[in-house]
N, C-alpha and C positions, 0 to 999 in steps of 0.2 A: 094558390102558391105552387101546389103538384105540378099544375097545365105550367105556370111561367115559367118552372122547373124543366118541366119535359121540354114545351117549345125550344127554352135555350140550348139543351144538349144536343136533339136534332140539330138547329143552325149551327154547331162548332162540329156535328159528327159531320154534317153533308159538305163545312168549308176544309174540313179537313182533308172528306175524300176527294175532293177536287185538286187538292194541290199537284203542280207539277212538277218530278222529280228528272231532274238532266244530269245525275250526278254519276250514271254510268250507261252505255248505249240499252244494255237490257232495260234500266230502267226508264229511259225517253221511249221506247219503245211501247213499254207497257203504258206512258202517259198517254201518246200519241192514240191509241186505242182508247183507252177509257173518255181522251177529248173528243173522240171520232164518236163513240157510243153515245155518249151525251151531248150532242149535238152542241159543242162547247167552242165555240171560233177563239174564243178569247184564248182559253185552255189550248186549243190546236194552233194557233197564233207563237205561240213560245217556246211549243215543242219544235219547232220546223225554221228553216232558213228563210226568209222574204221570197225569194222566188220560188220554192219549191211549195210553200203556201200558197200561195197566190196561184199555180200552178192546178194543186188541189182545189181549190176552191173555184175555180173555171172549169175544171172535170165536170167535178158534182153539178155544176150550174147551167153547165149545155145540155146534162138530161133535162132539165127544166123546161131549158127554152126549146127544146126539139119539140114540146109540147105547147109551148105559148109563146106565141110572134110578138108579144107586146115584152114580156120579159127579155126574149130575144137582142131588141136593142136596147133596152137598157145591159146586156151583158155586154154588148158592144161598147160602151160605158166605163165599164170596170176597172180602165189602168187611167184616164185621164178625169173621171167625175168621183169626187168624192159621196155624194147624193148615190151615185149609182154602186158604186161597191157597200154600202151600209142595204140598200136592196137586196141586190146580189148576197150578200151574209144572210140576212134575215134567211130567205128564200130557202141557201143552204143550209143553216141553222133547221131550220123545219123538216130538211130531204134526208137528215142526217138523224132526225129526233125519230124519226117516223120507221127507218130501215131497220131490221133487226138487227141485236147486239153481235161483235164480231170477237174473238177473245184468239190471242196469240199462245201457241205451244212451245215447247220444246224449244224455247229461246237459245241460239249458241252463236260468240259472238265471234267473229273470224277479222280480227284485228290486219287492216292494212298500212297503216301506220302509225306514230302519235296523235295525227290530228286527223285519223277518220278512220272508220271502221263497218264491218258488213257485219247485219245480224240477219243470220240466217233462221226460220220458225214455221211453224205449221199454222194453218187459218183453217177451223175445218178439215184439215187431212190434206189440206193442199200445201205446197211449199212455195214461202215467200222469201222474199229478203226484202231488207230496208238500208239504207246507207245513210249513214251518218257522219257529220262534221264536230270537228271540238272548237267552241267559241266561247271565249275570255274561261274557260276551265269546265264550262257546260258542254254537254254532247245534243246535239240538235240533230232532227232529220233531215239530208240534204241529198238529193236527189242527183245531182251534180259530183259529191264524191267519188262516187265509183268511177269518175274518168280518169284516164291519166292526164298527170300535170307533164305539160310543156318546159 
């Protein structure tokens, strides 16, 4: 009864820490990280806009293939086979589980407008920024905001 005990509170502590919060840029931020640390597609899937995912997930994937000629084309694969992007994931899923944890500083958010904002933070001491979009009330990472609109 103890062990059925323990096992269940583990599975609701670890789906809990998983959840992802878009409810303000610092906090898609911090999801964005924690889905990157745990090698979490699904989790990095929700934080981020379709193309700036997809974008990511083709980074991480050409370290791969500059290693493996056979992965290689199947990355060439990736926008028109659905077979080859669930490859391609795995693959990144692994490259992602395996690299050490990466943890954001000094989060401050530098609002460029209602529907998109810079959050500027430290990685290690170094300075990053991430740009983010607001969709249907959620803030997402999009790669793309930071441009000016036409």
């Amino acid at each position: 009864m103890v062990k059925t005990a323990l096992a269940l509170y583990f599975l609701v502590a670890a789906s809990l820490g998983n959840e992802v919060n878009l409810h303000s840029p610092t906090a898609a931020v911090a999801s964005y990280y924690a889905a990157m640390n745990e090698g979490n597609l699904t989790a990095l899937e929700q934080t981020m806009v379709r193309d700036s995912y997809d974008l990511d997930v083709q980074v991480y994937a050409l370290s791969i293939a500059f290693q493996d000629k056979t992965f290689r084309t199947i990355l060439k694969q990736y926008k028109e086979s659905p077979e080859a992007r669930e490859i391609v994931k795995k693959e990144v899923e692994k490259k992602l589980r395996n690299r050490p944890d990466k943890t954001p500083a000094s989060l401050r958010v530098m609002a460029t407008d209602d529907a998109r904002a810079l959050v500027r933070f430290t990685e290690e001491g170094k300075p990053k920024q991430l740009y983010l979009s607001r969709h249907n009330g959620f803030w997402k990472i999009d790669y793309k905001a930071g441009r000016k609109r036409h």
